[in-house]
VOBA-1610 file (N, C-alpha, C; in pm, whole numbers, padded with zeros to 5 digits, always signed):
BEGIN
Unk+08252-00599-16611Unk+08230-00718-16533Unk+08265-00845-16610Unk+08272-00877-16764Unk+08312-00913-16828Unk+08437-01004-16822Unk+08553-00887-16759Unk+08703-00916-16726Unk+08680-01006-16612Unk+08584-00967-16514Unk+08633-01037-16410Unk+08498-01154-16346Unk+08446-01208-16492Unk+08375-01313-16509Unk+08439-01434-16553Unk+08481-01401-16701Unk+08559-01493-16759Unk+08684-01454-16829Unk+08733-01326-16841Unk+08915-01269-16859Unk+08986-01308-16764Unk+08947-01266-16642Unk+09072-01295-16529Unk+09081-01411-16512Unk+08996-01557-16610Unk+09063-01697-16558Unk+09171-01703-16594Unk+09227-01665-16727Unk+09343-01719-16754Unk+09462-01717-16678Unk+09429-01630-16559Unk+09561-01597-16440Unk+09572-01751-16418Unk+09460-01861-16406Unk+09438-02008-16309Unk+09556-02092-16450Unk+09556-02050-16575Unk+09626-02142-16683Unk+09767-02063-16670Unk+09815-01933-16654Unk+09947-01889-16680Unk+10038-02016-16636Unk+10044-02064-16502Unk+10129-02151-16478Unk+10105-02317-16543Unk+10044-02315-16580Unk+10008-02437-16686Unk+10101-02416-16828Unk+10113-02279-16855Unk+10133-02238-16980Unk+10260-02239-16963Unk+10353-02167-16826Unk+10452-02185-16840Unk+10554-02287-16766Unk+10483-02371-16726Unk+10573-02503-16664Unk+10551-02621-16785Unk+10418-02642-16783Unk+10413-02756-16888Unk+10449-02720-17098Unk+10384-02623-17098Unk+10373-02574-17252Unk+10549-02521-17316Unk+10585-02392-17216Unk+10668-02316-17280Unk+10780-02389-17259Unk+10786-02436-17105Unk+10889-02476-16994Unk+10997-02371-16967Unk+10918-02272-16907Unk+11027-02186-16899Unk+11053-02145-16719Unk+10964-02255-16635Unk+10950-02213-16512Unk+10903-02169-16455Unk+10997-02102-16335Unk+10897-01980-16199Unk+10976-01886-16278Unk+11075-01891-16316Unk+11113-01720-16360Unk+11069-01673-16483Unk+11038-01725-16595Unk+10955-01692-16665Unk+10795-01689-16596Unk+10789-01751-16556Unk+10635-01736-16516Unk+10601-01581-16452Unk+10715-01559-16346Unk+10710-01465-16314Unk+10729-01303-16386Unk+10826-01340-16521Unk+10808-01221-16637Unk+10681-01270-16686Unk+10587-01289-16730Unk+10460-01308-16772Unk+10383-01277-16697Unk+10406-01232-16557Unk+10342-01187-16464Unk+10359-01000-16454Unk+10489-00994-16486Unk+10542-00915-16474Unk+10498-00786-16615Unk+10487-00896-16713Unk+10468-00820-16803Unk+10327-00796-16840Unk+10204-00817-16738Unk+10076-00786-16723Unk+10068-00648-16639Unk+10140-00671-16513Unk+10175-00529-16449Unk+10239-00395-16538Unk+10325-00417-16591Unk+10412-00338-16709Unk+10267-00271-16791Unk+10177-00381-16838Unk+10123-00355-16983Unk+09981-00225-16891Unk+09984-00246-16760Unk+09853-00191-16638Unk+09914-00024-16631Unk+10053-00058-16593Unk+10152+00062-16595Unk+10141+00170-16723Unk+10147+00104-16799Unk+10158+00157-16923Unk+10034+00250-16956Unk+09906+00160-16946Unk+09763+00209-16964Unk+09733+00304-16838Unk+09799+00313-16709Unk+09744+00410-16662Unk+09841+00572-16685Unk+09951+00519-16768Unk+10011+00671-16735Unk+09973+00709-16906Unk+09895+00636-17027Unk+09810+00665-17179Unk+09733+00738-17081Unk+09651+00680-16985Unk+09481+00772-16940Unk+09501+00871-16897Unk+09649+00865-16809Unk+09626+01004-16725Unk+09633+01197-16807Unk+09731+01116-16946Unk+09726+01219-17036Unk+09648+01197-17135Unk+09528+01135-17167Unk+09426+01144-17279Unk+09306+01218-17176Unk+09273+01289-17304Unk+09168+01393-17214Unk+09026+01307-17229Unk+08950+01346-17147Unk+08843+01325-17176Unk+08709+01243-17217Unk+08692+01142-17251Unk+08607+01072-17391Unk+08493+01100-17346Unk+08425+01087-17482Unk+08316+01095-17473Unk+08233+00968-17496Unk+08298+00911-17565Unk+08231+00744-17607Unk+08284+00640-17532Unk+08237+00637-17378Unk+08299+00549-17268Unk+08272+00412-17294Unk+08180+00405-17346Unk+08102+00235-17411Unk+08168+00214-17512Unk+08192+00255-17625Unk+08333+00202-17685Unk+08412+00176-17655Unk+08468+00268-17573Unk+08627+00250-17497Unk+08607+00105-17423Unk+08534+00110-17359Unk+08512-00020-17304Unk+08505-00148-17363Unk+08417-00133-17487Unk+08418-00238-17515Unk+08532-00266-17638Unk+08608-00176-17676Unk+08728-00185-17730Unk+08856-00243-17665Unk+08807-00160-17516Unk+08914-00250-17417Unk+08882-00392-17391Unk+08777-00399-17407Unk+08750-00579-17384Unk+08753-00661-17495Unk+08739-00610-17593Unk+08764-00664-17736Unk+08927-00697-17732Unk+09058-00608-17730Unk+09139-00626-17703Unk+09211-00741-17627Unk+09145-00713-17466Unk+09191-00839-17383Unk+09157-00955-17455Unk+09053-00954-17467Unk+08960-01119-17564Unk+09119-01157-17674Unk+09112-01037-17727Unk+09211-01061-17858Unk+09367-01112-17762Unk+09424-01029-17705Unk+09542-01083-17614Unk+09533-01195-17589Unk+09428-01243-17468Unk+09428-01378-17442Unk+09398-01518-17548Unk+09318-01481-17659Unk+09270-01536-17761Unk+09464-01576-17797Unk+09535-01512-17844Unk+09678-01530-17966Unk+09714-01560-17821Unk+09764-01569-17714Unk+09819-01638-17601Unk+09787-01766-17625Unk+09676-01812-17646Unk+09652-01987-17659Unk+09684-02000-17755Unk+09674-01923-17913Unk+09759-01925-18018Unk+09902-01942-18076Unk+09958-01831-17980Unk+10107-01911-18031Unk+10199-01875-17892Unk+10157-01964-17832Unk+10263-02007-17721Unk+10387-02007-17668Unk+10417-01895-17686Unk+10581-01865-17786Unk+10625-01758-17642Unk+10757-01779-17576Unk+10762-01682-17463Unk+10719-01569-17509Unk+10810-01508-17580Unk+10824-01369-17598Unk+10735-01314-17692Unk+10678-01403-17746Unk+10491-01346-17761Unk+10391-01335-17676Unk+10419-01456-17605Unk+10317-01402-17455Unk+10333-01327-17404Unk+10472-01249-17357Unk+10468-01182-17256Unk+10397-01024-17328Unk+10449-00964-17485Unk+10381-00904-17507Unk+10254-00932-17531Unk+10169-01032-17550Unk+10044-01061-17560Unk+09958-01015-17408Unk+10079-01067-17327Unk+10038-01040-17147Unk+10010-00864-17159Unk+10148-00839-17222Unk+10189-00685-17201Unk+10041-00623-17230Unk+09964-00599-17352Unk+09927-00575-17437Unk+09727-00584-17327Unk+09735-00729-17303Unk+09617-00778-17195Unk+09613-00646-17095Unk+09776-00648-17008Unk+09747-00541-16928Unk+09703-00375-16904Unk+09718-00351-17085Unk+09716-00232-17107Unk+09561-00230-17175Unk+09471-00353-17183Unk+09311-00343-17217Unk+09255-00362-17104Unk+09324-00423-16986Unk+09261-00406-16883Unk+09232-00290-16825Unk+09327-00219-16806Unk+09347-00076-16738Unk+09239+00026-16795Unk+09228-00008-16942Unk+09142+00119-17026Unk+08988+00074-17007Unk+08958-00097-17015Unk+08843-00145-16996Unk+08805-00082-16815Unk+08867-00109-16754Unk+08829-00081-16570Unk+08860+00054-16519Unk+08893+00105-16611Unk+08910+00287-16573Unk+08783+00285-16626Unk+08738+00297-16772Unk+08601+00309-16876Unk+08512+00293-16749Unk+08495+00146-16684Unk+08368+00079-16637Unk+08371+00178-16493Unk+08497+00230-16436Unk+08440+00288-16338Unk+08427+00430-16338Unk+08463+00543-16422Unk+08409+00603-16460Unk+08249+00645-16503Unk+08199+00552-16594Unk+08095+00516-16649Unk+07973+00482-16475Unk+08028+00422-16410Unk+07936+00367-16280Unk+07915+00502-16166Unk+08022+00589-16232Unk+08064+00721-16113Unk+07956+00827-16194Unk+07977+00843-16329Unk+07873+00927-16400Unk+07726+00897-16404Unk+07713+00756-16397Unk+07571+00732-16386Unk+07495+00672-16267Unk+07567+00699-16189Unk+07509+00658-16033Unk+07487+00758-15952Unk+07394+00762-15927Unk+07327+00881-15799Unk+07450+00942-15703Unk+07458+01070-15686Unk+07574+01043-15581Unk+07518+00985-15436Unk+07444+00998-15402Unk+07367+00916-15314Unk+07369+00732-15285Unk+07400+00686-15371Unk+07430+00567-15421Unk+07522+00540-15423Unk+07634+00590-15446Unk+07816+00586-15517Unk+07825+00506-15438Unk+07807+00506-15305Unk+07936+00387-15218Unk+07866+00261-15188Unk+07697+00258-15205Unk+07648+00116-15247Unk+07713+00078-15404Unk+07684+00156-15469Unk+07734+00004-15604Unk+07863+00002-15590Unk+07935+00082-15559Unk+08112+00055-15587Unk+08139-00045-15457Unk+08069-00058-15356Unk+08045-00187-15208Unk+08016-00282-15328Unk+07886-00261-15394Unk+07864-00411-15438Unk+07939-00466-15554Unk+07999-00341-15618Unk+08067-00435-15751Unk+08210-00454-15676Unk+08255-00409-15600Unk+08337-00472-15473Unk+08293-00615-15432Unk+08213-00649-15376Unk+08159-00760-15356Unk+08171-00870-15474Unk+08074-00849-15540Unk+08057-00912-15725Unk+08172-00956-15750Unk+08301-00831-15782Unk+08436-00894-15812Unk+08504-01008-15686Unk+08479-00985-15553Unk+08545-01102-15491Unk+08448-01230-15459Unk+08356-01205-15535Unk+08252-01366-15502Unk+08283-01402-15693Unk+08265-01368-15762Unk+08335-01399-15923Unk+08434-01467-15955Unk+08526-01378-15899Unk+08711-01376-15945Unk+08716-01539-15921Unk+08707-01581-15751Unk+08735-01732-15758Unk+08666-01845-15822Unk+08557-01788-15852Unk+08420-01893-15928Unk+08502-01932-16036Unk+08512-01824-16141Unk+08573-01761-16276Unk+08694-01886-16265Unk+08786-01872-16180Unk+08931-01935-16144Unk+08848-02087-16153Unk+08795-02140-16017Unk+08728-02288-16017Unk+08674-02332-16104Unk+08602-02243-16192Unk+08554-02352-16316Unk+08634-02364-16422Unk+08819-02267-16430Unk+08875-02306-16555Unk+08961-02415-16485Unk+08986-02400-16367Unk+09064-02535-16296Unk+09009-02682-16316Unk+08922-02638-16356Unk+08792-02796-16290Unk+08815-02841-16498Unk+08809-02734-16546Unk+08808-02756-16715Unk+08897-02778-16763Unk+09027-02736-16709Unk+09202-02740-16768Unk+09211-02874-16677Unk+09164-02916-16621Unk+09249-03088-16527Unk+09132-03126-16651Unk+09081-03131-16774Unk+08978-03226-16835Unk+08999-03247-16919Unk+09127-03157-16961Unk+09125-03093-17116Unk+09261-03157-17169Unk+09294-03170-17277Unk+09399-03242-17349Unk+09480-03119-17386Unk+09423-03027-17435Unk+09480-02911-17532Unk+09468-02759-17432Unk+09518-02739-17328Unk+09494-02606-17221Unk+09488-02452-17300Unk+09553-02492-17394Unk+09607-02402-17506Unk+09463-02327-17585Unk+09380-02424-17606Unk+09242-02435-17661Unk+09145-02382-17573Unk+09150-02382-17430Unk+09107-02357-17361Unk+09119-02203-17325Unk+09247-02181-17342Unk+09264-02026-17341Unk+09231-01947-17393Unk+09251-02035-17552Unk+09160-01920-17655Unk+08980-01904-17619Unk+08966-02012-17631Unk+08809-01983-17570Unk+08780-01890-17481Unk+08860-01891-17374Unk+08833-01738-17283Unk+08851-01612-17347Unk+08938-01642-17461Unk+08955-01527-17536Unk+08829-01481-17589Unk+08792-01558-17674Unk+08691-01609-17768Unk+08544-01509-17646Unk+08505-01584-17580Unk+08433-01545-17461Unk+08420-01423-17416Unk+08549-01404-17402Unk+08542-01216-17353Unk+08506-01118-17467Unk+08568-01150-17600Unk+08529-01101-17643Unk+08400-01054-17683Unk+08279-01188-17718Unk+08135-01143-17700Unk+08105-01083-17559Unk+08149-01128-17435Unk+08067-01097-17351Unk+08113-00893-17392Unk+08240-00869-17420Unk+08279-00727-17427Unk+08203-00658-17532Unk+08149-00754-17656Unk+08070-00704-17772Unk+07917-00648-17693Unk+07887-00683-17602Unk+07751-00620-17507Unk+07754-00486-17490Unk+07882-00443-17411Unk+07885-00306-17420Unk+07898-00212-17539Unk+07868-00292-17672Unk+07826-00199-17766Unk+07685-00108-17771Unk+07641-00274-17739Unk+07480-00280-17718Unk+07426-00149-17588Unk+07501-00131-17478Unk+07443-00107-17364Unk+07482+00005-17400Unk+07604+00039-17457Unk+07625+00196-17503Unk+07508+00256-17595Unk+07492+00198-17708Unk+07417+00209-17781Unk+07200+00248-17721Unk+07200+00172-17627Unk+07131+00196-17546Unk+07110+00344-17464Unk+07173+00298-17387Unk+07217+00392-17289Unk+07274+00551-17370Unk+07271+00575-17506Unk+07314+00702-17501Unk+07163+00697-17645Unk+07082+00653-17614Unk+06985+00709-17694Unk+06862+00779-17583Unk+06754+00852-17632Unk+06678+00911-17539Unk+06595+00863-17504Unk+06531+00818-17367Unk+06465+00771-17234Unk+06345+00735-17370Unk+06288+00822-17393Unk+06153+00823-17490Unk+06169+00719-17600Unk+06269+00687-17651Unk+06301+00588-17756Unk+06305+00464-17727Unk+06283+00442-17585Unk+06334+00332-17532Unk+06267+00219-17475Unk+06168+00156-17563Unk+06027+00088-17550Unk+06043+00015-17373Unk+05908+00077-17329Unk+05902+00029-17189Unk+05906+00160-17061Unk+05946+00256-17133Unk+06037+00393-17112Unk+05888+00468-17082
//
């Protein structure tokens, strides 16, 4: 939930990044777009042949550590053909972070339940996504340096992704250990 709190703003700066910063246009803009899809592509045909894991809360929060890191060197060095692999790279922590998280929601949810939380984190993601977007819009028209701004989302995801260490860590110790429990 992480990604699609404060990761997916930077979609609201790409065209900031590449009309005003790089100046490379709609057609670059559109390979930077392109090369987020590519990097999604990529990560789902790694999953479909990695077997197994067992440490889904890592994975996760490795995948979100990652994006953080992608978007973080995107406000860093502004450079086309570093972004787009920086994009590339985003799209392929996305894929491993949102496979992880829904996996993880499918194993630990009642089957009785399954189609309420996957309704509500359905929901969650389309009442978020635009919030997420409006408050970096409202922050990038304020800001001198957009560039700075990006990294911070970087910056951002990354702690909020450092949680799922915590919740793993949690969550795979026993009920009895677990003051309150």
């Amino acid at each position: 939930m992480s990604l699609i709190i404060i990761g997916t703003s930077i979609f609201v700066m790409l065209p900031v990044l590449a009309n005003d910063i790089m100046q490379v246009g709609s057609e670059g803009y559109g390979i930077m777009q392109a090369s987020i899809a590519a990097g999604s592509l990529v990560g789902t045909a790694v999953l479909s042949v990695v077997p197994k894991m067992k440490r889904k809360y890592l994975l996760l929060a490795v995948g979100t550590g990652i994006a953080g890191g992608s978007i973080f060197l995107v406000g860093l060095y502004p450079h086309f053909v570093s972004v787009c692999i920086f994009l590339l790279v985003l799209g392929l922590a996305l894929t491993l972070a949102n496979v992880n998280e829904m996996v993880l929601l499918q194993e630990n949810t009642p089957a009785e339940m399954r189609g309420r939380m996957f309704a509500f984190r359905a929901s969650i993601n389309s009442a978020l996504r635009p919030i997420s977007y409006g408050w970096v819009g409202l922050v990038a028209g304020s800001i001198l340096a957009p560039t700075l701004l990006i990294m911070a989302v970087g910056v951002a995801t990354e702690g909020l992704g450092s949680l799922y260490l915590v919740i793993g860590k949690r969550a795979s110790r026993p009920s009895s250990d677990i003051p309150g429990t």
